[in-house]
N, CA, C and O atoms as CSV, one atom per row, in Angstrom:
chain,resi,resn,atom,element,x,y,z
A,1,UNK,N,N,23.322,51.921,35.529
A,1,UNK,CA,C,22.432,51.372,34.540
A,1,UNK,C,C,22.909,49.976,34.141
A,1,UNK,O,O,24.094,49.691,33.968
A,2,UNK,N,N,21.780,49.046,33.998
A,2,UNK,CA,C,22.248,47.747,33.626
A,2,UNK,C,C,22.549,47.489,31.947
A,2,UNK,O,O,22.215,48.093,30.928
A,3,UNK,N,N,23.228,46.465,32.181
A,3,UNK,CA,C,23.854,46.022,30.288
A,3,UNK,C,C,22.517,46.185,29.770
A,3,UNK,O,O,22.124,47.271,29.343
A,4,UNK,N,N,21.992,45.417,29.786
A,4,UNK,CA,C,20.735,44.930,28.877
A,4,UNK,C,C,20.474,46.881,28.921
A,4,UNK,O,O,20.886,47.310,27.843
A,5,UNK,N,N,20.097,47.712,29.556
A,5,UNK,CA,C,19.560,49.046,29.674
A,5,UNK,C,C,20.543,49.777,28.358
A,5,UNK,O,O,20.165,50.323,27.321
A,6,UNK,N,N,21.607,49.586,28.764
A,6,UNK,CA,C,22.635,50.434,27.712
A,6,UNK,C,C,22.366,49.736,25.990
A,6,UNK,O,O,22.361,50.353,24.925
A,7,UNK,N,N,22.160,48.232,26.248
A,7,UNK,CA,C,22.583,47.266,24.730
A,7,UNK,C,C,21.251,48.375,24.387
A,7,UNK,O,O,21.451,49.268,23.564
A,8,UNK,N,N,19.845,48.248,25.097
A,8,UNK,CA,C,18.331,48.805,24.274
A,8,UNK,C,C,18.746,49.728,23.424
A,8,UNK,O,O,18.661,49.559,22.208
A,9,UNK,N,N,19.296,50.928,24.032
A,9,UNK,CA,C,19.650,52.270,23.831
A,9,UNK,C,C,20.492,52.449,23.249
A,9,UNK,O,O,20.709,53.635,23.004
A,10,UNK,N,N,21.476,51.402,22.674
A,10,UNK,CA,C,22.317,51.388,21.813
A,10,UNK,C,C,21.425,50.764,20.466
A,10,UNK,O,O,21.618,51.303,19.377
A,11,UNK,N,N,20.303,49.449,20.578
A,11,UNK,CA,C,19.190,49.119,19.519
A,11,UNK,C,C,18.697,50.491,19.346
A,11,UNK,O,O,18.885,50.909,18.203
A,12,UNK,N,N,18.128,51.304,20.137
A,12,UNK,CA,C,17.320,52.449,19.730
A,12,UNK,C,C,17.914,53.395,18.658
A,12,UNK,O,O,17.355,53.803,17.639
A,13,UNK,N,N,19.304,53.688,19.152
A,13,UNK,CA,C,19.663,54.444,18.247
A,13,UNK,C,C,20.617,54.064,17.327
A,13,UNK,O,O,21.317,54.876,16.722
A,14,UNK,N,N,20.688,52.704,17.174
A,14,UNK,CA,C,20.680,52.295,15.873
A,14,UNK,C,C,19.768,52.216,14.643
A,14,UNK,O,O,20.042,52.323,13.448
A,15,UNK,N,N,18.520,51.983,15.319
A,15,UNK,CA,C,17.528,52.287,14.418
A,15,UNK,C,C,16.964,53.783,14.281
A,15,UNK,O,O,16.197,54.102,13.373
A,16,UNK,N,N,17.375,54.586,15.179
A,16,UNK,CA,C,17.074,56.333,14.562
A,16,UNK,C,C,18.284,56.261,13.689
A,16,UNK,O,O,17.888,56.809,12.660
A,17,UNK,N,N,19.168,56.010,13.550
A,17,UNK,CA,C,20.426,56.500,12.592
A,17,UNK,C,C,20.506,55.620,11.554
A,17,UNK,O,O,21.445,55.726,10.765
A,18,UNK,N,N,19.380,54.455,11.368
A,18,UNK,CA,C,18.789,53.550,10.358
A,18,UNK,C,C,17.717,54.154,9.893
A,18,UNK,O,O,17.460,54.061,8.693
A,19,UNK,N,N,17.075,54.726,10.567
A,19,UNK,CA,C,15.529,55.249,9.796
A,19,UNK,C,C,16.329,57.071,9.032
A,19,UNK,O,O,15.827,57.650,8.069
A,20,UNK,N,N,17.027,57.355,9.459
A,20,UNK,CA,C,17.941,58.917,9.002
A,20,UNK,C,C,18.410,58.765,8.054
A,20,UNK,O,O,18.365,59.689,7.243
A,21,UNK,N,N,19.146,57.407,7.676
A,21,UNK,CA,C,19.564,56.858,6.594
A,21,UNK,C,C,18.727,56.952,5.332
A,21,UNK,O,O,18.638,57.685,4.347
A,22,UNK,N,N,18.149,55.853,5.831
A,22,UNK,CA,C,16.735,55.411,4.886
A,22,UNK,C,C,16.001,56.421,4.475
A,22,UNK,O,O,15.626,56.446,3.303
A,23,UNK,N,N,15.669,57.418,5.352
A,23,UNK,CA,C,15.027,58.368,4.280
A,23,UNK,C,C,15.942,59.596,3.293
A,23,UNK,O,O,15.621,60.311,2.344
A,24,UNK,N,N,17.305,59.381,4.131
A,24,UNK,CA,C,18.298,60.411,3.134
A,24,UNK,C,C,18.779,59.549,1.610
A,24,UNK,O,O,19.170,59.896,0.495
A,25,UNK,N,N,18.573,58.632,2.104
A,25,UNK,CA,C,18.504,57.686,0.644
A,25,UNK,C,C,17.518,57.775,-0.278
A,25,UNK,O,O,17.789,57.590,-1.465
A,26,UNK,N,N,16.068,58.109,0.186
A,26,UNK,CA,C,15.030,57.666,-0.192
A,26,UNK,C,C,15.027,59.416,-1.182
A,26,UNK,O,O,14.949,59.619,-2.394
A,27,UNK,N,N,15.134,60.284,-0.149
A,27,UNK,CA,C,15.690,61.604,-1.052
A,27,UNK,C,C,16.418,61.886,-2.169
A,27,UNK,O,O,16.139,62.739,-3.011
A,28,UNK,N,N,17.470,61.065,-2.161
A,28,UNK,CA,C,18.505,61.538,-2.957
A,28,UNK,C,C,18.639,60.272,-4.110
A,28,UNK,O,O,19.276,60.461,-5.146
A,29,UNK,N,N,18.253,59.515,-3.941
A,29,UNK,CA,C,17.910,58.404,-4.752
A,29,UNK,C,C,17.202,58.281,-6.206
A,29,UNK,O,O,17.443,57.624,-7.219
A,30,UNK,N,N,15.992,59.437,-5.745
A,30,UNK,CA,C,14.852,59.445,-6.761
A,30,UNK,C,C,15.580,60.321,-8.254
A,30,UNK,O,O,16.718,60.791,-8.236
A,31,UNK,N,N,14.989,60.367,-9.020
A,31,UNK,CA,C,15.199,61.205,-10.786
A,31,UNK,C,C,14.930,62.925,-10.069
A,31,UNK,O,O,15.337,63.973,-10.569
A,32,UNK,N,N,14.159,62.773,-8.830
A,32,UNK,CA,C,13.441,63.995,-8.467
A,32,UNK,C,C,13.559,64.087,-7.041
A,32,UNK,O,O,12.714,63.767,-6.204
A,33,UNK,N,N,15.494,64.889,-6.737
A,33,UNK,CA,C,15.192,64.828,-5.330
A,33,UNK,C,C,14.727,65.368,-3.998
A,33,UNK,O,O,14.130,66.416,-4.243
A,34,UNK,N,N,14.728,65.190,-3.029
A,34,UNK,CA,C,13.701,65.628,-2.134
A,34,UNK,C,C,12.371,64.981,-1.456
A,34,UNK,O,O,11.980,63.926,-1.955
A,35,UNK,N,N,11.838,65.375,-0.655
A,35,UNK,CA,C,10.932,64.191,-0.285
A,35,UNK,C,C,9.709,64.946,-0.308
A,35,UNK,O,O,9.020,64.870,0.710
A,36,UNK,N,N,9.155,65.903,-1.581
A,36,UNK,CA,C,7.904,65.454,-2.112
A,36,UNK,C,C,7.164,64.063,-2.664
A,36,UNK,O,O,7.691,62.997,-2.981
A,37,UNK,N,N,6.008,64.382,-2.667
A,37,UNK,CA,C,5.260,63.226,-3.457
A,37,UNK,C,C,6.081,62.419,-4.668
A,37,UNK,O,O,6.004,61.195,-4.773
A,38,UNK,N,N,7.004,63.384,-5.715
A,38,UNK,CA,C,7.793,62.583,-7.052
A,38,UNK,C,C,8.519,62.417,-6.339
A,38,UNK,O,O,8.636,61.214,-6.107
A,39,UNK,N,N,9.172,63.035,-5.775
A,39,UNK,CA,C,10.817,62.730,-5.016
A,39,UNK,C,C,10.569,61.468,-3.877
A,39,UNK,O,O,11.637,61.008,-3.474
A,40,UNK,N,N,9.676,61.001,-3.449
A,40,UNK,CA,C,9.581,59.659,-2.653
A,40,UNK,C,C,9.122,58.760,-3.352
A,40,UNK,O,O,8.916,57.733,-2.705
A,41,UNK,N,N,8.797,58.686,-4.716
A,41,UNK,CA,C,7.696,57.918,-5.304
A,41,UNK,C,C,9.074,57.264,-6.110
A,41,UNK,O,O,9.572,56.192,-5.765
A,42,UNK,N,N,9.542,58.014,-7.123
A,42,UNK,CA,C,10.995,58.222,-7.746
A,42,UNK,C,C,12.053,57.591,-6.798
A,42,UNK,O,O,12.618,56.597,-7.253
A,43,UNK,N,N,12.476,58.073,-5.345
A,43,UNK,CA,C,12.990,57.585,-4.714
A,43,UNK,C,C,12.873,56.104,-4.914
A,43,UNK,O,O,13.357,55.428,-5.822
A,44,UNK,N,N,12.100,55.708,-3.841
A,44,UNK,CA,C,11.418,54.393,-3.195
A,44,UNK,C,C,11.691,53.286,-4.617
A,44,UNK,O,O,12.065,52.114,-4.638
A,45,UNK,N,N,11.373,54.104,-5.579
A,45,UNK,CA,C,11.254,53.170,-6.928
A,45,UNK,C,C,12.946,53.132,-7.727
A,45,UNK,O,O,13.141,52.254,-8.568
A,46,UNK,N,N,13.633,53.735,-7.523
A,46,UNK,CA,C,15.076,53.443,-7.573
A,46,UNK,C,C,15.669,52.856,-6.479
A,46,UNK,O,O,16.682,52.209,-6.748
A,47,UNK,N,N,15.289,52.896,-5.159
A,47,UNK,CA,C,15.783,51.930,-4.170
A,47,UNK,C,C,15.398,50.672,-4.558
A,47,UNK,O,O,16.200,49.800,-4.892
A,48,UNK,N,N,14.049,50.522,-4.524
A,48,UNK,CA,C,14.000,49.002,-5.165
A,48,UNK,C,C,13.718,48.448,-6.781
A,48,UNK,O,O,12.727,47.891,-7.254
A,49,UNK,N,N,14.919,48.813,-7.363
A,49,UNK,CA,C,15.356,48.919,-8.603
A,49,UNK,C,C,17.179,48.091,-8.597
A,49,UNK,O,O,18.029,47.693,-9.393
A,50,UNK,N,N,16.953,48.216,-7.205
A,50,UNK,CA,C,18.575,47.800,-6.979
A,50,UNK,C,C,18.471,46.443,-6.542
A,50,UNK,O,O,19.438,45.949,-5.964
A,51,UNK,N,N,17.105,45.556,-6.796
A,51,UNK,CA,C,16.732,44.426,-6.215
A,51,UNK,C,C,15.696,43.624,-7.156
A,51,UNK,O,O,14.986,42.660,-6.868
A,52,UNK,N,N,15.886,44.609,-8.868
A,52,UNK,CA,C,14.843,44.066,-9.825
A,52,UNK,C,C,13.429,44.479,-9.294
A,52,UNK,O,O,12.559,43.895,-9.940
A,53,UNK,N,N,13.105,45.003,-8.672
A,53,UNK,CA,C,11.773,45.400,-8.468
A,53,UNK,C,C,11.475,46.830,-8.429
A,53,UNK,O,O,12.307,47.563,-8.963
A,54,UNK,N,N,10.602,47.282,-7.978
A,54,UNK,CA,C,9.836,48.858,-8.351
A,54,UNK,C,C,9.878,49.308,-6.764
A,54,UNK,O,O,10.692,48.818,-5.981
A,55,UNK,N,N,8.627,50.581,-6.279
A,55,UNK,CA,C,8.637,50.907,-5.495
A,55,UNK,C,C,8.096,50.060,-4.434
A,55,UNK,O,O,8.112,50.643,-3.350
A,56,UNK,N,N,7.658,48.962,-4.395
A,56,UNK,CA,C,7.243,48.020,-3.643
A,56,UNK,C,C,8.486,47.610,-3.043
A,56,UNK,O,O,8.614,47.893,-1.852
A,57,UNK,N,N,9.395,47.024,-3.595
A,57,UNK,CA,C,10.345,46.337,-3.070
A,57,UNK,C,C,11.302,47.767,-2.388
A,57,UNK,O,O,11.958,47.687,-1.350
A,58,UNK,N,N,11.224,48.601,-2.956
A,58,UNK,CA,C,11.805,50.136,-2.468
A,58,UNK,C,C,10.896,50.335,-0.905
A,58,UNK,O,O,11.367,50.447,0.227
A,59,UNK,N,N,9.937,50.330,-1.196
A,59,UNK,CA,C,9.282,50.246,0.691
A,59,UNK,C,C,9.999,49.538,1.409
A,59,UNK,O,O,10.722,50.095,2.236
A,60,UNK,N,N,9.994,48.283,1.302
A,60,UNK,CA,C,10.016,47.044,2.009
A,60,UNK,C,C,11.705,47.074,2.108
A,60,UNK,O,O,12.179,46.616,3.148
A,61,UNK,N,N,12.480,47.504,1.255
A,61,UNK,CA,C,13.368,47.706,1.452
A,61,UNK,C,C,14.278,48.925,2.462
A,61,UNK,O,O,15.236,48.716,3.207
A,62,UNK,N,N,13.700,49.988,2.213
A,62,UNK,CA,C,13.473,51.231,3.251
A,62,UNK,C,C,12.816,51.134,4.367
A,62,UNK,O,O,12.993,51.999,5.226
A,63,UNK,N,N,11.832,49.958,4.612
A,63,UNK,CA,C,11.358,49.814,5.915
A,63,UNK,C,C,12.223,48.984,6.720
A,63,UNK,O,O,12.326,49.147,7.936
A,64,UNK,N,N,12.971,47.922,5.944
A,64,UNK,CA,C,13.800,47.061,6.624
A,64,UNK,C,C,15.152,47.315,7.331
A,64,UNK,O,O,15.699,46.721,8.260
A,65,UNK,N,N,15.555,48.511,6.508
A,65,UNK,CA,C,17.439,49.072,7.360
A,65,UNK,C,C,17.024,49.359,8.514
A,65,UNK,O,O,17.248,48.430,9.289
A,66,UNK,N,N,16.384,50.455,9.114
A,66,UNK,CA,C,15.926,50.250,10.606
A,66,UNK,C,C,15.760,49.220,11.381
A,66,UNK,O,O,16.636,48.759,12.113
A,67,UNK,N,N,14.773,48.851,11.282
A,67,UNK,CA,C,15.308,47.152,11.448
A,67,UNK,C,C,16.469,46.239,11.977
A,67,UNK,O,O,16.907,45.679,12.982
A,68,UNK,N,N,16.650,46.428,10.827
A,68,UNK,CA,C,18.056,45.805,10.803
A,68,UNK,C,C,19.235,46.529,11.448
A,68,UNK,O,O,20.010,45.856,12.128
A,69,UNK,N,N,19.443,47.839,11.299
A,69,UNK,CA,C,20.328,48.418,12.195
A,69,UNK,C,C,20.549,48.905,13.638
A,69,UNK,O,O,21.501,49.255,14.334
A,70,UNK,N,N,18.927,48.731,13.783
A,70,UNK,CA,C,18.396,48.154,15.705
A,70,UNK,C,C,19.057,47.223,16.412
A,70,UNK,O,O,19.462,47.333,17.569
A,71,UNK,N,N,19.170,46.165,15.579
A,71,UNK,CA,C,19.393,44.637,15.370
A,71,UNK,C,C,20.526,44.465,15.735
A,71,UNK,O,O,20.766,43.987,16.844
A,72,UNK,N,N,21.499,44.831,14.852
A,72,UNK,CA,C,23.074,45.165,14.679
A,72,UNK,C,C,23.321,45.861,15.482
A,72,UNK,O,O,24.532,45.989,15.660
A,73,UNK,N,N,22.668,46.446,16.135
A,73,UNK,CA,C,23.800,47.863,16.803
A,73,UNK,C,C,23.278,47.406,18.493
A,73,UNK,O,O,23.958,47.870,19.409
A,74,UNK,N,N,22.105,46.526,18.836
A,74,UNK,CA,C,22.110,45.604,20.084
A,74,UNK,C,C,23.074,44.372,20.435
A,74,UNK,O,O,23.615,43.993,21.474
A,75,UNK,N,N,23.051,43.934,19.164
A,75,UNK,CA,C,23.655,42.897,19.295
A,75,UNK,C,C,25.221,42.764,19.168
A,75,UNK,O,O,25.842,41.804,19.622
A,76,UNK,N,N,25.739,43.722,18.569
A,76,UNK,CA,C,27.336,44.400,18.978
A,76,UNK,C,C,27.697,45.154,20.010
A,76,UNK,O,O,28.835,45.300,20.455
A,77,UNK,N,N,26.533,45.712,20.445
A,77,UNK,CA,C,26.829,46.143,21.797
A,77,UNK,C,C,26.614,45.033,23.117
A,77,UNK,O,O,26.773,45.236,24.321
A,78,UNK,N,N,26.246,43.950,22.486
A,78,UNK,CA,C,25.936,43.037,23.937
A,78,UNK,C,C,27.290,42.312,23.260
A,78,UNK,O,O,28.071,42.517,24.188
A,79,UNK,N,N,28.021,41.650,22.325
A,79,UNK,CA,C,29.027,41.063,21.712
A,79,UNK,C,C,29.966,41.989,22.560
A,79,UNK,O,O,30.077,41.678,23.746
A,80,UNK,N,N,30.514,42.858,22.206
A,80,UNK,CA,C,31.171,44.073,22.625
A,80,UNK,C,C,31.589,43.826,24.434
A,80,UNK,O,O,32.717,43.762,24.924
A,81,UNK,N,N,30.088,43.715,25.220
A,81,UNK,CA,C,30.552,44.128,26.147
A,81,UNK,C,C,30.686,42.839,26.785
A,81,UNK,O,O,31.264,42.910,27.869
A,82,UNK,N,N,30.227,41.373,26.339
A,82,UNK,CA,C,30.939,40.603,26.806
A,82,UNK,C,C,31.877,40.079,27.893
A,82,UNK,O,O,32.421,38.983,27.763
């Protein structure tokens, strides 16, 4: 298998173990935890509470670690193998 094949698959599952995150946060975060309707609403709205904003910035914030840990975890693996 080629670099670039392994770095993807190292992005991929950086972002499953970014999106696993994000929602075990998004759970345990809220006044009400769990990921019912209060318990994500509550969540989402104490995540982005940690940024002066409400559950808006709690989305956008929970949508972004995936992201970002795709990101990171390609780009240390192509650093890495160098």
């Amino acid at each position: 298998m080629s670099n670039e094949a392994n770095a993807t698959k190292a992005g991929v599952i950086g972002a499953t173990a970014g999106s696993a995150g994000a929602v075990g946060t998004v759970a345990a975060a809220g006044t009400v935890t769990g990921l019912s309707a209060t318990g994500i609403t509550s969540g989402l709205a104490a995540v982005g509470s940690v940024v002066g904003g409400g559950m808006a910035a709690g989305l956008a914030i929970t949508a972004a670690i995936p992201v970002v840990a795709g990101v990171a975890a390609y780009g240390i693996f192509k650093w890495v193998k160098k």
